[in-house]
C-alpha positions, 0 to 999 in steps of 0.5 A: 897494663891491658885493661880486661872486661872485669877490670873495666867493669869492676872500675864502672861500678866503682864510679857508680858507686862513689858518692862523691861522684853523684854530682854530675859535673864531679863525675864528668871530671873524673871520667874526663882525667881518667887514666882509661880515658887519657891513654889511648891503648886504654881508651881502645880496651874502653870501646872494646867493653862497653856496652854503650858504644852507641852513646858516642854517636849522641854527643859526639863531635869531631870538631877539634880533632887533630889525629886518631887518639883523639877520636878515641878518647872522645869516644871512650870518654862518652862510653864510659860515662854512659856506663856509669849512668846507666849502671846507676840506674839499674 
């Protein structure tokens, strides 16, 4: 299933939303084994609809990375976590 602009966005505001998750290390979890996170088509619709795609470049190291999925998934992990965060502080 492809993942759409709303679709995404429905899915950040539930993590935001989530009490459970305001512990940061919980949400890095969640975010972490996230099925947009860890299926590479999804990690693309990830990059497609952020709108935090510059937070890759703060924390992101390609140290590691043994092929372009990965690349991927690590930069839609820090995307999507960026969304989160800063939906919760708006």
């Amino acid at each position: 299933m492809q993942v759409t602009s709303k679709t995404y966005w429905d899915e950040i505001v539930t993590l935001a939303s989530d009490p459970e998750l305001r512990d940061y290390d919980n949400l890095l979890e969640c975010i972490d084994s996230h099925e947009y996170i860890i299926y590479t088509d999804k990690a693309l619709c990830v990059l497609m609809h952020t709108k935090s795609d510059s937070a890759v470049f703060e924390d992101f190291n390609l140290n590691g990375c043994q092929d372009a999925s990965e690349v991927y998934t690590r930069m839609a992990f820090h995307a999507m976590l960026a969304d989160v965060l800063e939906y919760r502080a708006s």
